[in-house]
N, C-alpha and C positions, 0 to 999 in steps of 0.2 A: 504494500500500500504506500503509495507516494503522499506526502503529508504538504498539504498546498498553505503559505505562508506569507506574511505581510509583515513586513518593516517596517515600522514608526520610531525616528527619532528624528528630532532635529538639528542634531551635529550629524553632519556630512561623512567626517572620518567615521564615528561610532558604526555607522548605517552599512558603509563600503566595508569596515572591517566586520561588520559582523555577517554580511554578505558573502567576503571569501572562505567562513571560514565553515559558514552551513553550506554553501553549495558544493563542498566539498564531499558531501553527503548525500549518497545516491538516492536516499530516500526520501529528500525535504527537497520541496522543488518552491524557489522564491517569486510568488506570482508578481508582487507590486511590492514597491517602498512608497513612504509618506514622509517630508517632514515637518507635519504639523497634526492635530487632533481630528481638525473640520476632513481634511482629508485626508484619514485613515477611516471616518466614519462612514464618506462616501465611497470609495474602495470598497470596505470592508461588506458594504450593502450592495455593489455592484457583481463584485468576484466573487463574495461569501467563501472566504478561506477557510482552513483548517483551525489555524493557529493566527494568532498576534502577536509579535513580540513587540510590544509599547513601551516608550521613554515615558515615566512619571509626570515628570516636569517639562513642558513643553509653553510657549509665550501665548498661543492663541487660544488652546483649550488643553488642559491636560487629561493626561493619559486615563484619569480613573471614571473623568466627565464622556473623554471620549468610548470608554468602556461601559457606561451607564447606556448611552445613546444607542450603541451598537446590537450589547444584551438585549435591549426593547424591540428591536427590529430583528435580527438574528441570534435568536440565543441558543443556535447550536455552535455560535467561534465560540472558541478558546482564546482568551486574552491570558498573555501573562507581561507582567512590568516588569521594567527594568528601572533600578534608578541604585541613587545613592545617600537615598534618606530615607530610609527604614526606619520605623519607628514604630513604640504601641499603635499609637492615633492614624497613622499610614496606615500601618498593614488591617485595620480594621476597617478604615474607609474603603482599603482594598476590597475586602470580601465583600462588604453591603451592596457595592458598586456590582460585583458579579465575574470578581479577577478570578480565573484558576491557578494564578501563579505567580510569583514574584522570586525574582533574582538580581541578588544586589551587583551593580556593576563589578565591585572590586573581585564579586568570585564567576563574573562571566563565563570567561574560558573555560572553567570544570566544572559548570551547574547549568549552563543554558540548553546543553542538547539532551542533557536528563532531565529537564522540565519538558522540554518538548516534546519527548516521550509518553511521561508522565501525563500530563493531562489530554492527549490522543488516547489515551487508556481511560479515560475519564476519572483522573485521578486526580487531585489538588497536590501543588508543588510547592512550598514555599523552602527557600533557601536555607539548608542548615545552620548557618550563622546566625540567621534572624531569628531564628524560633529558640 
């Protein structure tokens, strides 16, 4: 099963690196990048992916508004955040909002493709550091 997937973030490099390093991955296929919330929301209702992997904190809408939006309209994606402000009050807005997953940037590299995993198994992922 090819896991079809959408980029959000608003740093450039973030986006391109995390790009090379899933498509690396014969079985995650990157349909669309966004860097902003408004359009990941309209992506995300046009393509209807698999998977989100969303920047927190974004200028126009962020990640958990545009996660709210999305869940109302398609709530069979998978959103999980990315950022690097974990926190009680975060990670609880996280769930209400309707994230299956959160990975703190500093442990991308060895937690982002096992949340990806993870919540295509209809599982909830949140990052072992955080919990």
């Amino acid at each position: 099963m090819t896991i079809k997937l959408l980029l959000v973030d608003d740093d450039k490099i973030m986006r391109e690196g995390l790009r090379i390093i899933l498509q690396k991955r014969a079985d995650i296929q990157i349909i669309a990048e966004a860097d902003c919330g408004l359009t990941a929301v309209e992506l995300a209702c046009r393509l209807v992916p698999d998977v989100i992997v969303m920047d927190y904190s974004m200028p126009d809408m962020n990640g958990i508004e545009a996660t709210r939006r999305i869940v109302e309209m398609v709530p069979s994606i998978k959103t999980i955040v990315i950022s690097f402000y974990a926190n009680e009050r975060n990670v609880a807005e996280m769930l209400r909002a309707g994230v299956w997953g959160y990975v703190d940037k500093i442990n991308i590299l060895e937690e982002l493709e096992k949340a990806i995993r993870t919540v295509t198994e209809q599982k909830k992922y949140f990052d072992p550091h955080v919990l």
